[in-house]
C-alpha positions in Angstrom: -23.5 10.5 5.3 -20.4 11.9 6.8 -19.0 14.9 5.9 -15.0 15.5 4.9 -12.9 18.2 4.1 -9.3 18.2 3.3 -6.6 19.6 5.3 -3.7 21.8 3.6 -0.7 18.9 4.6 0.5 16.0 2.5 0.1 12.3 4.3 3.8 11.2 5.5 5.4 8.7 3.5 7.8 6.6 2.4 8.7 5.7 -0.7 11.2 3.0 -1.0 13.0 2.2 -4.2 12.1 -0.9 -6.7 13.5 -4.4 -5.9 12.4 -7.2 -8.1 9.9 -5.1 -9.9 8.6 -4.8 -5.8 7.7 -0.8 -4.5 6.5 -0.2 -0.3 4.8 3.0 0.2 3.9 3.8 3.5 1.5 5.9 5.4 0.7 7.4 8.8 -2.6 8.7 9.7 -2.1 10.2 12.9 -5.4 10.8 14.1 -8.5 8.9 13.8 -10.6 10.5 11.3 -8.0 10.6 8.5 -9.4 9.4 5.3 -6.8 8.7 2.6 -9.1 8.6 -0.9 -6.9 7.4 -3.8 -7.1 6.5 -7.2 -7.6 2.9 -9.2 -4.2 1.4 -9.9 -3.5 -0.3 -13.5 -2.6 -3.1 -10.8 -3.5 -5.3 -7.4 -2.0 -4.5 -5.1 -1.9 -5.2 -1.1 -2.9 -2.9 1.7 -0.9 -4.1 4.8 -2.2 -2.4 8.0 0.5 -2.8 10.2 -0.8 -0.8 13.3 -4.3 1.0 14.6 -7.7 0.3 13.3 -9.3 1.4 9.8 -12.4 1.5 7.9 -11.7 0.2 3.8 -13.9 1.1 0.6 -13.6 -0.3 -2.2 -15.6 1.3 -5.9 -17.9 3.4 -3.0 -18.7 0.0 -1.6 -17.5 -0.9 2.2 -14.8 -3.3 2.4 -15.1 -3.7 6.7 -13.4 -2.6 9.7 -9.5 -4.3 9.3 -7.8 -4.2 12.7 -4.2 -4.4 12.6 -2.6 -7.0 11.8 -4.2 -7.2 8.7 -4.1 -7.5 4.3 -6.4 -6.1 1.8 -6.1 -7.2 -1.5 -7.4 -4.2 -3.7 -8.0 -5.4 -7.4 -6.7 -3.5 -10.5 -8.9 -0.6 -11.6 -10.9 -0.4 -8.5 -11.1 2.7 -6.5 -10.0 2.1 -2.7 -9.5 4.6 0.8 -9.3 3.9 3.8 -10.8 5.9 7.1 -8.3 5.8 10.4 -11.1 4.6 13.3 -8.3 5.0 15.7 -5.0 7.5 16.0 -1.6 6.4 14.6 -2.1 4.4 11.9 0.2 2.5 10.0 -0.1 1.1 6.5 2.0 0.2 3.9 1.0 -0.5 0.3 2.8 -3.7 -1.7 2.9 -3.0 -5.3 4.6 -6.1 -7.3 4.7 -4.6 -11.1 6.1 -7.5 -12.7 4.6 -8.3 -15.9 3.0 -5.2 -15.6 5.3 -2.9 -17.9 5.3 -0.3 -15.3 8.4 1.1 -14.1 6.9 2.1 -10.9 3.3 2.4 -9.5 0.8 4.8 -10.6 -0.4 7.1 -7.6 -2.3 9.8 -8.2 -2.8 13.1 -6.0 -3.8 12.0 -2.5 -5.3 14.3 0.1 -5.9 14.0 3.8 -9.6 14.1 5.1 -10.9 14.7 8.6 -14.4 15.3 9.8 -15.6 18.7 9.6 
């Protein structure tokens, strides 16, 4: 099993306001390596990868290797990251909270992870 360790610097992003009950969040992993663990959401929601390659887990269980383009559907109240496999990488999360009584999405603290 790899190891990880997390390095003292929040992942960029962007965090675009609601439209439609819609919220974008987006995320560069610069180098390849980059792990970006999160929490379950009370949601689905879609992954877009929009550029590079990536590894995806889903509840500790391997989702594939997504190269870009490419959508992962991750189902409420499952646990999902994502590993870069090569630098600069691009994703943006889609959460559509209609119906969901949310006024925005749930995120919880995120780290970065790079081998040790």
């Amino acid at each position: 099993m790899e190891e990880f360790v997390k390095v003292d610097a929040e992942l960029p992003f962007v965090q675009f306001a609601e439209a439609d009950d819609m919220w974008i969040r987006t995320y560069t992993l610069e180098k390849a390596g980059y792990i970006v663990p999160q929490h379950a959401h009370e949601h689905d929601h879609i992954t877009l990868l929009n550029q590079g390659s990536i590894e995806a887990w889903k509840d500790e269980e391997q989702l594939g290797v997504f190269v870009a383009p490419a959508m992962i559907v991750i189902p409420a109240g499952s646990k999902h990251r994502f590993r870069a496999l090569t630098d600069n990488v691009f994703l943006s999360c889609l959460h559509n909270l209609r119906g969901t009584g949310l006024k925005e999405p749930k995120i919880k603290e995120e780290h970065i992870l790079v081998k040790s």
